[in-house]
SEDOFI-97009 format. One record per residue (C-alpha): z, y, x; residue number from 1; chain. Coordinates in steps of 0.5 Angstrom, whole numbers, plus 500, padded with zeros to 3 digits. Example, Ala and Ser with C-alpha at 12.3 -4.5 7.8 and 13.67 -1.06 7.14 Angstrom:
% SEDOFI-97009
   w   v   u   k c
 516 491 525   1 A
 514 498 527   2 A
//
This chain:
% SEDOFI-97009
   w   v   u   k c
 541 537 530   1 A
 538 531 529   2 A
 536 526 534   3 A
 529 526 537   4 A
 529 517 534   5 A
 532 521 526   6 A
 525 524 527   7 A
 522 520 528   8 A
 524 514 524   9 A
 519 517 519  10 A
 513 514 523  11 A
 513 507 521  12 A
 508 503 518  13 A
 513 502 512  14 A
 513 509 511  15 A
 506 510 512  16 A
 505 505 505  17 A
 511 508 501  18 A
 508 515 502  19 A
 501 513 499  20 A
 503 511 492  21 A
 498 512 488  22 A
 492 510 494  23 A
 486 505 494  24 A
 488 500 500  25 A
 484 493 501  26 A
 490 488 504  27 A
 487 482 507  28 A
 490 476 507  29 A
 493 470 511  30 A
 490 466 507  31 A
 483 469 507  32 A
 484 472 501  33 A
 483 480 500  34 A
 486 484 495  35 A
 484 491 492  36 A
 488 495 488  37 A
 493 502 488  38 A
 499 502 492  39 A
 504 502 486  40 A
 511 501 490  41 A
 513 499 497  42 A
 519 496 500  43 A
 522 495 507  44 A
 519 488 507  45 A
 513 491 507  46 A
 513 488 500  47 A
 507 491 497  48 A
 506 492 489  49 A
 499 493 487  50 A
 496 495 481  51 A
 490 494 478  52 A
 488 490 483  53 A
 482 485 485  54 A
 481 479 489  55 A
 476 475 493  56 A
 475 471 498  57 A
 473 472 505  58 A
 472 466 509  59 A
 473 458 507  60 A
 471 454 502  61 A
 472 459 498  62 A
 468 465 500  63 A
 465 470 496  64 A
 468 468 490  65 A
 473 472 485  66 A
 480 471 484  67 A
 483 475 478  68 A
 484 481 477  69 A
 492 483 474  70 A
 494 489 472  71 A
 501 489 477  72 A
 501 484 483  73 A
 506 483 489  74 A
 504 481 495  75 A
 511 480 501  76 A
 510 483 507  77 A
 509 476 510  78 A
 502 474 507  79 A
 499 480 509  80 A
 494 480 515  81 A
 490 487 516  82 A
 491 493 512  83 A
 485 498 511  84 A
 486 504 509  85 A
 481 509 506  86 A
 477 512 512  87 A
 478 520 509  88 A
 485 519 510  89 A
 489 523 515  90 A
 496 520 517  91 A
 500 525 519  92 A
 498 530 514  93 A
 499 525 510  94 A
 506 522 513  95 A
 508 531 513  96 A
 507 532 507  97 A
 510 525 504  98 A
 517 528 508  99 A
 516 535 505 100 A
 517 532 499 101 A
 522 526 499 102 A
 526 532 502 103 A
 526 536 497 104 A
 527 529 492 105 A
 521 531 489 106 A
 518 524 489 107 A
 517 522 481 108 A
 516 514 479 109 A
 509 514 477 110 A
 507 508 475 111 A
 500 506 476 112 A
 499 501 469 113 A
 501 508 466 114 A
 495 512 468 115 A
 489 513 464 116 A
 483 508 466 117 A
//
């Protein structure tokens, strides 16, 4: 029988992102740079791959200009200040149905770059 900590181990922030492959997040920065893009792959380092990603500027002598846009971006886990999540999401359908699958070995690579434009 698992251990109430095996079931939930499950309920981490790391987890939450590894399971949203594929979603649109913003991910601001602590350098008052905010990234949107694709979640394309996570690590345990909360290190996060972005695809077709956008940046801009929040705050400092640099706000509100541009960055550049990049097919693939990866961001440590250390630079990352907030992260905002779509506002229809709902987490622990999300986390469930995440599970579901990594137990069944169902979850497939699909990189973001691949999919149609």
């Amino acid at each position: 029988m698992k251990s109430s900590k095996d079931r939930n181990a499950w309920k981490s922030l790391s987890s939450l992102l590894q399971s949203m492959e594929g979603e649109y997040v913003t991910l601001e920065l602590k350098d008052d740079l905010v990234v949107t893009g694709f979640i394309d792959s996570v690590d345990g380092d909360m290190s996060i791959l972005l695809g077709k990603s956008k940046q801009y500027w929040m705050e400092g002598p640099r706000k509100g200009r541009q960055g550049i846009n990049m097919e693939l971006v990866l961001i440590s886990g250390k630079r990352i200040r907030y992260i905002h999540f779509p506002s229809k999401l709902n987490i622990d359908a999300h986390l469930k149905s995440w599970e579901a699958r990594k137990a069944l070995g169902a979850n497939k690579r699909s990189y973001i770059i691949d999919k149609p434009k």
